[in-house]
VEXDO-81813 format. One record per residue (C-alpha): residue number from 1; residue in one letter; x, y, z. Coordinates in steps of 0.001 Angstrom, whole numbers, m for minus. Each point is the difference from the previous one (the first is absolute). Example, Ala and Ser with C-alpha at 12.3 -4.5 7.8 and 13.67 -1.06 7.14 Angstrom:
pos: 1 | code: a | X: 12300 | Y: m4500 | Z: 7800 $
pos: 2 | code: s | X: 1370 | Y: 3440 | Z: m660 $
END
This chain:
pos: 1 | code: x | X: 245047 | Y: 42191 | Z: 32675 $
pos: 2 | code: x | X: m4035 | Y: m328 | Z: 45 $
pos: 3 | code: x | X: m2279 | Y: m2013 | Z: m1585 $
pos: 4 | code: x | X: m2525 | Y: 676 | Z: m2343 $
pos: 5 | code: x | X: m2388 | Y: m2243 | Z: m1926 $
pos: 6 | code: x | X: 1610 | Y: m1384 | Z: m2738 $
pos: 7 | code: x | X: 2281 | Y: m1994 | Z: 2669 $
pos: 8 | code: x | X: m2710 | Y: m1873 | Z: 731 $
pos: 9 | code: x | X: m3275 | Y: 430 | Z: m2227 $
pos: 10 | code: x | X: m875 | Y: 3073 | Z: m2259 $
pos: 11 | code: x | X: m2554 | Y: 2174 | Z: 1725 $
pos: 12 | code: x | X: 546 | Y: m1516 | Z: 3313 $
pos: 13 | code: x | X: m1981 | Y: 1067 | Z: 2556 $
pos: 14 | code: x | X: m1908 | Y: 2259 | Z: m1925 $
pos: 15 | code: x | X: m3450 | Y: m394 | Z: 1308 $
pos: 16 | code: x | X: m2334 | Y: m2596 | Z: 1551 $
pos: 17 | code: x | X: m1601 | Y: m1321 | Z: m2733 $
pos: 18 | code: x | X: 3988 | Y: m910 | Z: m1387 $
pos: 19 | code: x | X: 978 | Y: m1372 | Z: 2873 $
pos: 20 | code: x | X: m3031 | Y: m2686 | Z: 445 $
pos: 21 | code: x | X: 425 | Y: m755 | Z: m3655 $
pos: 22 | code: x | X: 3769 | Y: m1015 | Z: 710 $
pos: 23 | code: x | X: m796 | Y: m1936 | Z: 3198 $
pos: 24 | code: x | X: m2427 | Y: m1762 | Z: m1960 $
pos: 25 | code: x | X: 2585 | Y: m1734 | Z: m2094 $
pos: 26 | code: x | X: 2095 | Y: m3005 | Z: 925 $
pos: 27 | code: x | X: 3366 | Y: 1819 | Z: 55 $
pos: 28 | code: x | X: m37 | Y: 3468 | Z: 1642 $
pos: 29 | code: x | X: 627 | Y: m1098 | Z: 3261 $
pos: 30 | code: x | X: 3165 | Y: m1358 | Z: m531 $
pos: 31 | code: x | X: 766 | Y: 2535 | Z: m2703 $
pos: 32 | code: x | X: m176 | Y: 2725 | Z: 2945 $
pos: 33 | code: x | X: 1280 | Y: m1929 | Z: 2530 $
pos: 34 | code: x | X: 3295 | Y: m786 | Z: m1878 $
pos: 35 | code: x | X: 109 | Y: 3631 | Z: m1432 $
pos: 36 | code: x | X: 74 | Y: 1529 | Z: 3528 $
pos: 37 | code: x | X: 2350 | Y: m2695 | Z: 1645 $
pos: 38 | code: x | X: 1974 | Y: 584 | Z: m3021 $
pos: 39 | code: x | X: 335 | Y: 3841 | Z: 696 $
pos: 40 | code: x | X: 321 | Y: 160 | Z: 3461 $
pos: 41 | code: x | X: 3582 | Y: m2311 | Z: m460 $
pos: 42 | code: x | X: 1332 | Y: 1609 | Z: m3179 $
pos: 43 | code: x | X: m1067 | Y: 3455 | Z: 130 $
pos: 44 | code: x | X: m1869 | Y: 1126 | Z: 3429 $
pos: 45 | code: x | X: 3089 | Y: m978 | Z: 2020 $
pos: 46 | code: x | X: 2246 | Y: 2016 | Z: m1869 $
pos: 47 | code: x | X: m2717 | Y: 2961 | Z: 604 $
pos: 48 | code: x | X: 830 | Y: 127 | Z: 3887 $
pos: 49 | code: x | X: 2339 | Y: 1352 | Z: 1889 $
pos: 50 | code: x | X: 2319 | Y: m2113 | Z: 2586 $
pos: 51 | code: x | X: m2422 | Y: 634 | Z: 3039 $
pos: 52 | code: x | X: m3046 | Y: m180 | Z: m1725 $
pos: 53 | code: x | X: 1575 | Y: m3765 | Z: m1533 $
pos: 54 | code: x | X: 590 | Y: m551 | Z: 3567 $
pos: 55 | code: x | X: m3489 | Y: 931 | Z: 1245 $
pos: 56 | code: x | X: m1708 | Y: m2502 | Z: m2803 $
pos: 57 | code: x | X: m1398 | Y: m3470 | Z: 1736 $
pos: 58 | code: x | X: 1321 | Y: m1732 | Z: m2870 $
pos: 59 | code: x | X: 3317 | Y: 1229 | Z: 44 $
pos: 60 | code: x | X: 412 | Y: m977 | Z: 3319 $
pos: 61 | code: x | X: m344 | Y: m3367 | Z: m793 $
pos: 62 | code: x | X: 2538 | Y: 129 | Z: m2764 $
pos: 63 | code: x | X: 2389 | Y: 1844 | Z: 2523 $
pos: 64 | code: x | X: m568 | Y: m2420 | Z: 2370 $
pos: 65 | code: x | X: 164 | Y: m3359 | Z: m1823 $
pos: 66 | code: x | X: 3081 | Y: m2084 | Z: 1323 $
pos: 67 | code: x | X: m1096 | Y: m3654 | Z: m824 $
pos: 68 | code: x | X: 1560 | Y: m2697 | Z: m2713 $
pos: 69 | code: x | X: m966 | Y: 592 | Z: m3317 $
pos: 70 | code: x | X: m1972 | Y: 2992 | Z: m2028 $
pos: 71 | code: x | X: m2852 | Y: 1908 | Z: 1442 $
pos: 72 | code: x | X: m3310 | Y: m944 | Z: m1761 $
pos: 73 | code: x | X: m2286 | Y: 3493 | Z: 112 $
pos: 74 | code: x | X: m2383 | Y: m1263 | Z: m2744 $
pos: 75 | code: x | X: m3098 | Y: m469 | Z: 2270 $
pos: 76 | code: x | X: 1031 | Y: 3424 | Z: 2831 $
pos: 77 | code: x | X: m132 | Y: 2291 | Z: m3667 $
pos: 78 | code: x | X: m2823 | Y: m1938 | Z: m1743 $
pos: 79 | code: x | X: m2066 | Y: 398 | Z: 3590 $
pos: 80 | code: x | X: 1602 | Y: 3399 | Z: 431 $
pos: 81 | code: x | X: m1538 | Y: 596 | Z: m4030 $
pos: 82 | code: x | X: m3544 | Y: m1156 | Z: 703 $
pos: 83 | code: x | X: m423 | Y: 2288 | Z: 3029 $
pos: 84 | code: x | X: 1116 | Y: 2789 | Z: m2126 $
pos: 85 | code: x | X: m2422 | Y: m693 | Z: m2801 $
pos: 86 | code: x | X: m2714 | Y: m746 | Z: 2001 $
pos: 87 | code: x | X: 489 | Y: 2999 | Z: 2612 $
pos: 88 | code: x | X: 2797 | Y: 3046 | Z: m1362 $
pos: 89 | code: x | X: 696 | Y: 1245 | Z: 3315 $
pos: 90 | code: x | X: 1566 | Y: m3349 | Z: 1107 $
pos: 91 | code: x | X: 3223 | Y: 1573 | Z: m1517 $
pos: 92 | code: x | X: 1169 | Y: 2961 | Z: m1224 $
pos: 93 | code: x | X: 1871 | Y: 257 | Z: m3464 $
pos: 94 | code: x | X: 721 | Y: 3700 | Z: 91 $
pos: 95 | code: x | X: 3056 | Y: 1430 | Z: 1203 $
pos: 96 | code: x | X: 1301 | Y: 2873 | Z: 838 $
pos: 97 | code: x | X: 3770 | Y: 1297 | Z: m446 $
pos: 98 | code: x | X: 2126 | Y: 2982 | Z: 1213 $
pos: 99 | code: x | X: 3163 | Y: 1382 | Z: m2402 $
pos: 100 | code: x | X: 1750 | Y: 2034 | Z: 2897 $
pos: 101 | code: x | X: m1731 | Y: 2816 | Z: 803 $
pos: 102 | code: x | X: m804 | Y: 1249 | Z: m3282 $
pos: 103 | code: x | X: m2755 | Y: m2692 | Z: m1664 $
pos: 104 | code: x | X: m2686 | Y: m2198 | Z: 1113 $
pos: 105 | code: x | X: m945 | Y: m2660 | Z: m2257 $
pos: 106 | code: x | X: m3324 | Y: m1254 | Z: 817 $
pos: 107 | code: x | X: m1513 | Y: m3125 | Z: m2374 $
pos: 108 | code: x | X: m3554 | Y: m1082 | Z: 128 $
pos: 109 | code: x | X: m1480 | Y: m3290 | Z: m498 $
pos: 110 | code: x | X: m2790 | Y: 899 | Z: m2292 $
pos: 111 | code: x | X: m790 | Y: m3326 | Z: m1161 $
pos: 112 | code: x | X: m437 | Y: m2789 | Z: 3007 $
pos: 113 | code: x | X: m1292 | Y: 2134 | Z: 2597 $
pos: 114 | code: x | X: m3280 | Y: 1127 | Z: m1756 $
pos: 115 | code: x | X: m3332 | Y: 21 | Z: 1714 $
pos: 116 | code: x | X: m3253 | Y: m1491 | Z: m2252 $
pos: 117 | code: x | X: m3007 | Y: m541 | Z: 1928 $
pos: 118 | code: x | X: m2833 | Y: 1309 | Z: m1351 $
pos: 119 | code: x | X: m571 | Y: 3525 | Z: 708 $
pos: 120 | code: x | X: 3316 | Y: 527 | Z: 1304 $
pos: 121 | code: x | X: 3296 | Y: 129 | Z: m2784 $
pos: 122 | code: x | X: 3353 | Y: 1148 | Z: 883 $
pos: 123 | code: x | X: 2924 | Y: m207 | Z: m1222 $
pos: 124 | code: x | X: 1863 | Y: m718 | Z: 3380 $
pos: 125 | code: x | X: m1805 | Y: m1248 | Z: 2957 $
pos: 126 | code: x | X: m274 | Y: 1883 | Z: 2894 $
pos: 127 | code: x | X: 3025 | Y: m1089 | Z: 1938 $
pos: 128 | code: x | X: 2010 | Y: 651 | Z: m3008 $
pos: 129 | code: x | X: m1209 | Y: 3315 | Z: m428 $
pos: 130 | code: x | X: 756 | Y: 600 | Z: 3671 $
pos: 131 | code: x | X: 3735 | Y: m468 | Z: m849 $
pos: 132 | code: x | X: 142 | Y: 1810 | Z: m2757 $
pos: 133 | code: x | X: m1640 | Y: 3081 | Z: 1762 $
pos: 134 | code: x | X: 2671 | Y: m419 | Z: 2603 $
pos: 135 | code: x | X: 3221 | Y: m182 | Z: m3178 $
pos: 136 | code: x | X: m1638 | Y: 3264 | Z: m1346 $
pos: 137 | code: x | X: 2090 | Y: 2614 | Z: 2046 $
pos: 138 | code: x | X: 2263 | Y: 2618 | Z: m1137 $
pos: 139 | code: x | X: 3369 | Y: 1678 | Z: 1308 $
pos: 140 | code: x | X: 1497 | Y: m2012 | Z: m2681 $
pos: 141 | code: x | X: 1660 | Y: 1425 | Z: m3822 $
pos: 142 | code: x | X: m2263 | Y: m2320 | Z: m1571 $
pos: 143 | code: x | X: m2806 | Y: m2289 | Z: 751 $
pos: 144 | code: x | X: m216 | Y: m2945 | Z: m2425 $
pos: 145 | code: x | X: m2967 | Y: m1899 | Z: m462 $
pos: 146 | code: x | X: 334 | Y: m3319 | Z: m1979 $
pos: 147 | code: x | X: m2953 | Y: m1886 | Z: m1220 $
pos: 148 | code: x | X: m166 | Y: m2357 | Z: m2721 $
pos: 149 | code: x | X: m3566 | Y: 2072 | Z: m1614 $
pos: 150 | code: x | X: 251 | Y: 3682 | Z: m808 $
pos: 151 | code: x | X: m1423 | Y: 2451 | Z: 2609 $
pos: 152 | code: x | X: m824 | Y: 2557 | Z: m1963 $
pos: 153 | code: x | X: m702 | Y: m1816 | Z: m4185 $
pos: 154 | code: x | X: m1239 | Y: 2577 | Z: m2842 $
pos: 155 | code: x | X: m2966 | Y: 2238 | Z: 1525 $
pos: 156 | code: x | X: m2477 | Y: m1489 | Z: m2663 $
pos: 157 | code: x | X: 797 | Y: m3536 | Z: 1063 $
pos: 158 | code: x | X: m18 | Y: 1052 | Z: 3837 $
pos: 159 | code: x | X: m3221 | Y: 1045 | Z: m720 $
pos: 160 | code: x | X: m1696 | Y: m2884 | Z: m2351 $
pos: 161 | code: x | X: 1680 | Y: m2405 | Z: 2498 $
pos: 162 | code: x | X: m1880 | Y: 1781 | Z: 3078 $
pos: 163 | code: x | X: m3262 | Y: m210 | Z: m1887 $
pos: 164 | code: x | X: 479 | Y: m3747 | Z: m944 $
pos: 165 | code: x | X: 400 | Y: m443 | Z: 3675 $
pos: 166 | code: x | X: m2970 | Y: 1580 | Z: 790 $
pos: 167 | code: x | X: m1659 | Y: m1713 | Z: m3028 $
pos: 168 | code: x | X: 940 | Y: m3186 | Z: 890 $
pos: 169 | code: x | X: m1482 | Y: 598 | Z: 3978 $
pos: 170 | code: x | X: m3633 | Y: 211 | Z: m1404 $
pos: 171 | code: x | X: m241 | Y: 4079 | Z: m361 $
pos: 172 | code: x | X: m2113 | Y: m664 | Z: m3172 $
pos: 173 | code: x | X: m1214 | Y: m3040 | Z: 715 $
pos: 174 | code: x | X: 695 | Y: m3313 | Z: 37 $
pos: 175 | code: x | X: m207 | Y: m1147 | Z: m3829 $
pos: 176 | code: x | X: 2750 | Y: 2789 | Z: m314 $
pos: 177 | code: x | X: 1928 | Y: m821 | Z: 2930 $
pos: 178 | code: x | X: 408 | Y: m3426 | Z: m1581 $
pos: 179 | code: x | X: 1341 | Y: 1869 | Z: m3388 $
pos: 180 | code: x | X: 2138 | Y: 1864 | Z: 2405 $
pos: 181 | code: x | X: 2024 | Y: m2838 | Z: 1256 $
pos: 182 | code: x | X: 390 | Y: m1573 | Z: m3197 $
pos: 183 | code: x | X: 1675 | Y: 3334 | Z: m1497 $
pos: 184 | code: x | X: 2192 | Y: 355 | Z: 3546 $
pos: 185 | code: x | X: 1487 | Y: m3938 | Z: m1172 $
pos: 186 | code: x | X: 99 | Y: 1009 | Z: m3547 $
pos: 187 | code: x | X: 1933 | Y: 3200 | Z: 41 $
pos: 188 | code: x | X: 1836 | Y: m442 | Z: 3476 $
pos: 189 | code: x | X: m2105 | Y: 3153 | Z: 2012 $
pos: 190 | code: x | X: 1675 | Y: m1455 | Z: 3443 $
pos: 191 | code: x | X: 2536 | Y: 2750 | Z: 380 $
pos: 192 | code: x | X: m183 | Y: 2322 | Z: 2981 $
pos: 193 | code: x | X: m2586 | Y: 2239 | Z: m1810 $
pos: 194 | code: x | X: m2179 | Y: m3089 | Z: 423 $
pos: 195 | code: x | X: m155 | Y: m45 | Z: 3460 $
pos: 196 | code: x | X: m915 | Y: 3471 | Z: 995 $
pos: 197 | code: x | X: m459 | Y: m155 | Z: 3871 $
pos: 198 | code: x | X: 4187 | Y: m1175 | Z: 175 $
pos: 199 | code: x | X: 1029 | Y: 2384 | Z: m2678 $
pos: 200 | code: x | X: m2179 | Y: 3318 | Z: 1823 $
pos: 201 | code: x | X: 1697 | Y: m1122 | Z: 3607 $
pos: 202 | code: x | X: 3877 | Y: m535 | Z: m1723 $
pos: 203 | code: x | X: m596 | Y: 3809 | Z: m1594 $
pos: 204 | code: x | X: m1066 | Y: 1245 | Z: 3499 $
pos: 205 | code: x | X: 2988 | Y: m1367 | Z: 1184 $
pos: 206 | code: x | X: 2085 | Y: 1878 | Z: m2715 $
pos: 207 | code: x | X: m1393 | Y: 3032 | Z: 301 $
pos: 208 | code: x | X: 894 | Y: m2 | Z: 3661 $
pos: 209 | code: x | X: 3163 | Y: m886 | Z: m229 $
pos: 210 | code: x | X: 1052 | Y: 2526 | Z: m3373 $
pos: 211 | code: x | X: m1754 | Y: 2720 | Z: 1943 $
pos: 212 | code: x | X: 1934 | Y: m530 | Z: 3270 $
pos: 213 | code: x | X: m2383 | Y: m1723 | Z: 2385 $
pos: 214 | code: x | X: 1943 | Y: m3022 | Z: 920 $
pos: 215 | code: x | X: 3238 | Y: 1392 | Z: m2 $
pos: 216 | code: x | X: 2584 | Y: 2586 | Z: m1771 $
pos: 217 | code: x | X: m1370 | Y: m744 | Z: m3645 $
pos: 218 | code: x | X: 2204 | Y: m1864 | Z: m2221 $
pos: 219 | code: x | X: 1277 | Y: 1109 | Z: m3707 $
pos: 220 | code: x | X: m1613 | Y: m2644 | Z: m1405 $
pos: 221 | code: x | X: m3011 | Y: m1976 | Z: 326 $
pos: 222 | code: x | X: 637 | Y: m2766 | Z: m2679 $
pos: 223 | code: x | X: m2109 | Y: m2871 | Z: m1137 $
pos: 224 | code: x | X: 2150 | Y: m2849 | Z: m1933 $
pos: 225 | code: x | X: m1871 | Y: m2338 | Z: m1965 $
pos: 226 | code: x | X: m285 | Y: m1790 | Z: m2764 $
pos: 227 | code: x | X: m2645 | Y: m3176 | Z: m1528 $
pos: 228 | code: x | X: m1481 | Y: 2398 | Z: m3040 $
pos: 229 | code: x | X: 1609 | Y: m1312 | Z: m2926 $
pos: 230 | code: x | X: 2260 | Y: 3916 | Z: m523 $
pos: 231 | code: x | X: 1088 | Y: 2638 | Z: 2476 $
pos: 232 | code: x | X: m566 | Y: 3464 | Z: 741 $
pos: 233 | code: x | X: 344 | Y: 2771 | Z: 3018 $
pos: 234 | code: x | X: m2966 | Y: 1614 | Z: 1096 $
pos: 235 | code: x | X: m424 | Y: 2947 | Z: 2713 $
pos: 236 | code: x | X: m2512 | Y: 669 | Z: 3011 $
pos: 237 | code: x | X: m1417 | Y: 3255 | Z: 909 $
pos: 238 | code: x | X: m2953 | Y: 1411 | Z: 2231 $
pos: 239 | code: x | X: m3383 | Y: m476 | Z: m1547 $
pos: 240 | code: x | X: m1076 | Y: 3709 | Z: m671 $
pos: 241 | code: x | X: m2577 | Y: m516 | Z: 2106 $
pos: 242 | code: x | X: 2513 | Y: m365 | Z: 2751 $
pos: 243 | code: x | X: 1803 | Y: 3215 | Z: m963 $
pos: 244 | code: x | X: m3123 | Y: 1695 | Z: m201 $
pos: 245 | code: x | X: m784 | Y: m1140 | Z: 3976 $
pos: 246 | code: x | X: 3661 | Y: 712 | Z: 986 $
pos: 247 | code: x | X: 909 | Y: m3250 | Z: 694 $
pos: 248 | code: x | X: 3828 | Y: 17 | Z: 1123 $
pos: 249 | code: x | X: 2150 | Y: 32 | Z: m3249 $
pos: 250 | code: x | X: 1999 | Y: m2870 | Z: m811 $
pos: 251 | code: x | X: 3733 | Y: 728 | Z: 780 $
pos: 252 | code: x | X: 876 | Y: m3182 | Z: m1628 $
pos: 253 | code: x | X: 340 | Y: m727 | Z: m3584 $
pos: 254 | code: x | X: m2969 | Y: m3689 | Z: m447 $
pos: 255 | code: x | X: 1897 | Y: m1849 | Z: m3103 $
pos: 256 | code: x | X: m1235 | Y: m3075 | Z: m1739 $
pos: 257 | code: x | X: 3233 | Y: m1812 | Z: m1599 $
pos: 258 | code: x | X: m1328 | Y: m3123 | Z: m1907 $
pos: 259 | code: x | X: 2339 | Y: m2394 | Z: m2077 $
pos: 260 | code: x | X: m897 | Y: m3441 | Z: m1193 $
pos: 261 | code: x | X: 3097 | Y: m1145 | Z: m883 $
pos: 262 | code: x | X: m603 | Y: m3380 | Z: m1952 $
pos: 263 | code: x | X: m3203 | Y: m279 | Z: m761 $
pos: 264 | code: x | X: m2868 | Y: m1084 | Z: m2973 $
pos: 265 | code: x | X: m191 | Y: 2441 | Z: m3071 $
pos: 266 | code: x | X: m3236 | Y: 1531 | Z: m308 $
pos: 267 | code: x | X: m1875 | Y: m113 | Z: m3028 $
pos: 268 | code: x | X: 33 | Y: 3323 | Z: m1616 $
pos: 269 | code: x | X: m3895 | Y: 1260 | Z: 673 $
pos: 270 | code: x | X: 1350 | Y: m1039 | Z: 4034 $
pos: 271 | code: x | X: 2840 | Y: 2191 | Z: m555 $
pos: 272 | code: x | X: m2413 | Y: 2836 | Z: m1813 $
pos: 273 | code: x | X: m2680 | Y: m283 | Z: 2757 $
pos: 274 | code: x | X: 2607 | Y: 94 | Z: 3054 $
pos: 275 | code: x | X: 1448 | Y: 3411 | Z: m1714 $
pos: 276 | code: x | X: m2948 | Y: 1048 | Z: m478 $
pos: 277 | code: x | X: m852 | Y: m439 | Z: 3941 $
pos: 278 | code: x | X: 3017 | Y: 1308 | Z: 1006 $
pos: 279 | code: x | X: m1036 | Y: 3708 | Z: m1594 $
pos: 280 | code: x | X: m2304 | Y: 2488 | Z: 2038 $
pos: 281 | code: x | X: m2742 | Y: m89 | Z: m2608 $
pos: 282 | code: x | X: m1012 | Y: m3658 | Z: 803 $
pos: 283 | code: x | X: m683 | Y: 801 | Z: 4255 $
pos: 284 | code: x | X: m2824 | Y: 2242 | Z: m396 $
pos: 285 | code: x | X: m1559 | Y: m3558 | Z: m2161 $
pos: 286 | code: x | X: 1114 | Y: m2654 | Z: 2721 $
pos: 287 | code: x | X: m1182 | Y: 2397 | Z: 2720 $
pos: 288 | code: x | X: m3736 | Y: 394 | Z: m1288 $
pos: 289 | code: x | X: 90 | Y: m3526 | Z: 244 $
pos: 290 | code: x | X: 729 | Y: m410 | Z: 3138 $
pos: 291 | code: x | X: m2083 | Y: 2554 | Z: 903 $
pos: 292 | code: x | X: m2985 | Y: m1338 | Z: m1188 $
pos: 293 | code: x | X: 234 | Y: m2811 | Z: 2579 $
pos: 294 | code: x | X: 1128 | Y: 2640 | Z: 2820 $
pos: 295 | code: x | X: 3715 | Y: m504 | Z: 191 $
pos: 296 | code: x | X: 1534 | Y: 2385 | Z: 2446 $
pos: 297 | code: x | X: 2510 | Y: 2254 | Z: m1748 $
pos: 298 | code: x | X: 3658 | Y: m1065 | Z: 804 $
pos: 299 | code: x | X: 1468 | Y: 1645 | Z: 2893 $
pos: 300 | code: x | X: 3006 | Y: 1277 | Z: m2424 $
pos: 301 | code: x | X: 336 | Y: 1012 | Z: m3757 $
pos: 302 | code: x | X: 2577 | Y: m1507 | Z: m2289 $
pos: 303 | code: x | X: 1315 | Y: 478 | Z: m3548 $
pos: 304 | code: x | X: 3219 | Y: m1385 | Z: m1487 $
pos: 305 | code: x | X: 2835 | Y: 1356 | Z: m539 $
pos: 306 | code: x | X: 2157 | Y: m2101 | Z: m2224 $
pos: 307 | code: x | X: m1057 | Y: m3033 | Z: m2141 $
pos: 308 | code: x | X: m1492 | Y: m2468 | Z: m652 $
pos: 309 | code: x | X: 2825 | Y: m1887 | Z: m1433 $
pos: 310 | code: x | X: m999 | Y: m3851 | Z: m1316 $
pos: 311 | code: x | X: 3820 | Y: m1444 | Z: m152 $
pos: 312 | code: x | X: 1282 | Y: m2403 | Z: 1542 $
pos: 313 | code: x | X: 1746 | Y: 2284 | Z: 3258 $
pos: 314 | code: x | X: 2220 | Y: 125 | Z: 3119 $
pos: 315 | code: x | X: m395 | Y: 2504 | Z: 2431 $
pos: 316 | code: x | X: 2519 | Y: 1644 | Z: 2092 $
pos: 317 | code: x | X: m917 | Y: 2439 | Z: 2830 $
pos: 318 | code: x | X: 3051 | Y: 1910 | Z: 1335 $
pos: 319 | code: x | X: m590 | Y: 2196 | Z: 3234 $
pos: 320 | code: x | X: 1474 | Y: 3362 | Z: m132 $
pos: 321 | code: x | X: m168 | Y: 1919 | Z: 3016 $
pos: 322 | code: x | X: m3788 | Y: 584 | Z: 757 $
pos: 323 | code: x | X: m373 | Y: m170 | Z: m4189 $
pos: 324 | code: x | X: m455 | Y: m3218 | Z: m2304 $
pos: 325 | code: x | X: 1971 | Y: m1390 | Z: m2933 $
pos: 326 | code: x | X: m2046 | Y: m2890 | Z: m1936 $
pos: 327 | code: x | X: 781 | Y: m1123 | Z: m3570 $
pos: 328 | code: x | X: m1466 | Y: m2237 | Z: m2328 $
pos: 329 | code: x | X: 2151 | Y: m2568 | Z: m2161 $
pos: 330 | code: x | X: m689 | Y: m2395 | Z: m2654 $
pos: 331 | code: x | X: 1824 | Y: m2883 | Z: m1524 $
pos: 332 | code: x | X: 1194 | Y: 218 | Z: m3681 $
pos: 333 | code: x | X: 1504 | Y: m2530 | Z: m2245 $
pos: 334 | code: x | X: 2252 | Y: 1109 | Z: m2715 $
pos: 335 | code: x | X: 261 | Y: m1893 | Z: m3245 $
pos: 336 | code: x | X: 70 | Y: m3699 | Z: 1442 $
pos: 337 | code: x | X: 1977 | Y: 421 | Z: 2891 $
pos: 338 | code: x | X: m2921 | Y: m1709 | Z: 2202 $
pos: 339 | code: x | X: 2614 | Y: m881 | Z: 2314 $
pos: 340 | code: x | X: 856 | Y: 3961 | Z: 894 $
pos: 341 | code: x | X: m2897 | Y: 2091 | Z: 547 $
pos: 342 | code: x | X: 502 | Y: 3547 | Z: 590 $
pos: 343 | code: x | X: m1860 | Y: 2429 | Z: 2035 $
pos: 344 | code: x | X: m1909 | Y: 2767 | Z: m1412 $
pos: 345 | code: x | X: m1180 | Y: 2982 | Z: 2277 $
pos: 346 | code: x | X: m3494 | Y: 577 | Z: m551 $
pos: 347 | code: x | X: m904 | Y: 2586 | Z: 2532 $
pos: 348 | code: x | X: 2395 | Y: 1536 | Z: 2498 $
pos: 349 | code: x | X: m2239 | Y: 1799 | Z: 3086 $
pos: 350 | code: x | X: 1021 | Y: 2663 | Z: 2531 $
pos: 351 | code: x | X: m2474 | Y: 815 | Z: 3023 $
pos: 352 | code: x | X: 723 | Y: 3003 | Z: 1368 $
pos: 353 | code: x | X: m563 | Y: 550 | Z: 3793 $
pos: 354 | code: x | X: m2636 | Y: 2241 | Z: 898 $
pos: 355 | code: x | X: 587 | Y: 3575 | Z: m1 $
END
């Protein structure tokens, strides 16, 4: 499990300007105070493993507590909740998980752990980008990275969320950079593409781990998420200006596996402008954009492969050898058995390993 807005306030955490409008109001403290003590018992515990449970301050005090009656942790995770929201590295919410020797599942808090100040966005702070420098190895099958916002989204929204970034940071000035955050609230521009610095480190770290610098290089370098309202799989390659310098080749296949598996339907001109995204012919649009307020080009190129698909889906991934199974499924009602859903394959994905 991982958190993303919507289990505590849409657009969470998506800039400065949102979060002093929420801590203006009477109720967001203990709206995000009970949403993170909340998480932490039903869903973070269940994250760790035995030893890591065992290493947790708070644990210890549940392990430990031999005296009459319940054990009243109310005020240790409301305290334990401030110090989060206040500071993200006072705790960690990502985890990391080995399947034997063959997979390492590695999931990313995207959401709490982001950095706002002015002049200075990420979308992890700098311890937690630390640790996730220090999960990205290979000499696994597969390396799995979860995190609750797409890595790689359509090129042409990668792009028009990269310039709204910049937009909204004063590149044209600052009557625009004050349209700039009120589009990044109105059309949710807080994914990964909107936070360049983090998203040009994370593909540094994939290219060294796909081309064999930290490691034997897995099968797989896979990116589950979901949050998008439909799903899709997407694949990384060199930039050609990359291949044109020689740059060591990727010996990895980079995959993007999104599903949102119970989510909002999109209105149809959504659903028309998110295909429309997804195709090649809408990058070379989103990227004059952001070059006009002198985004860097993305360390890697993407296109996808399959989708998008706007049902309501469940994913499966299925590891297979150094290769990958995933399928899409949706649920169908016949007649009005409401009672007895089926499931309907809607896409059904084999990736290769590299040759």
């Amino acid at each position: 499990m991982i958190f993303d807005d919507h289990d505590v306030r849409d657009d969470w955490n998506t800039s400065l300007a949102w979060r002093r409008q929420m801590e203006a109001t009477s109720w967001w403290h203990e709206r995000i105070v009970a949403g993170l003590s909340s998480y932490w018992v039903y869903q973070h515990l269940g994250n760790l493993t035995a030893a890591e449970r065992a290493d947790d301050d708070i644990w210890q005090i549940i392990t430990g507590h031999d005296g009459p009656g319940e054990l009243d942790l109310t005020q240790t995770l409301d305290d334990l909740a401030e110090r989060v929201d206040a500071e993200p590295s006072a705790y960690r919410f990502s985890y990391s998980r080995d399947f034997g020797d063959q997979v390492r599942l590695v999931v990313v808090d995207s959401r709490a752990a982001r950095v706002l100040e002015p002049g200075r966005r990420s979308i992890v702070d700098d311890q937690e980008m630390a640790w996730l420098d220090g999960q990205m190895r290979g000499d696994v099958d597969h390396l799995l990275i979860g995190t609750s916002l797409p890595f790689f989204l359509a090129q042409g929204l990668h792009n028009l969320e990269a310039f709204n970034e910049a937009l909204a940071a004063g590149a044209w000035g600052e009557r625009a950079a004050q349209v700039g955050e009120k589009l990044r609230q109105a059309v949710d521009m807080e994914h990964w593409a909107a936070f360049q610095e983090g998203f040009a480190q994370v593909c540094d770290m994939v290219i060294e781990v796909a081309s064999g610098r930290r490691g034997a290089p897995p099968g797989t370098v896979t990116f589950l998420s979901g949050d998008v309202h439909h799903s899709y799989v997407s694949e990384a390659w060199h930039t050609r200006a990359n291949e044109r310098r020689g740059v060591d080749p990727l010996r990895s296949r980079v995959i993007q596996a999104v599903c949102s598996p119970i989510r909002n339907p999109l209105p149809r001109s959504v659903r028309v402008g998110t295909a429309f995204l997804s195709r090649s012919v809408a990058a070379p649009i989103g990227r004059a954009a952001s070059l006009a307020t002198r985004v860097p080009r993305p360390p890697l190129r993407w296109t996808y492969v399959e989708g998008p698909w706007f049902d309501n889906n469940l994913a499966t991934l299925e590891v297979q050898g150094r290769g990958l199974r995933m399928w899409w499924a949706r649920g169908v009602v016949s007649g009005d058995e409401h009672d007895r859903p089926v499931l309907q394959q809607v896409a059904d994905i084999t990736i290769d390993p590299p040759r």
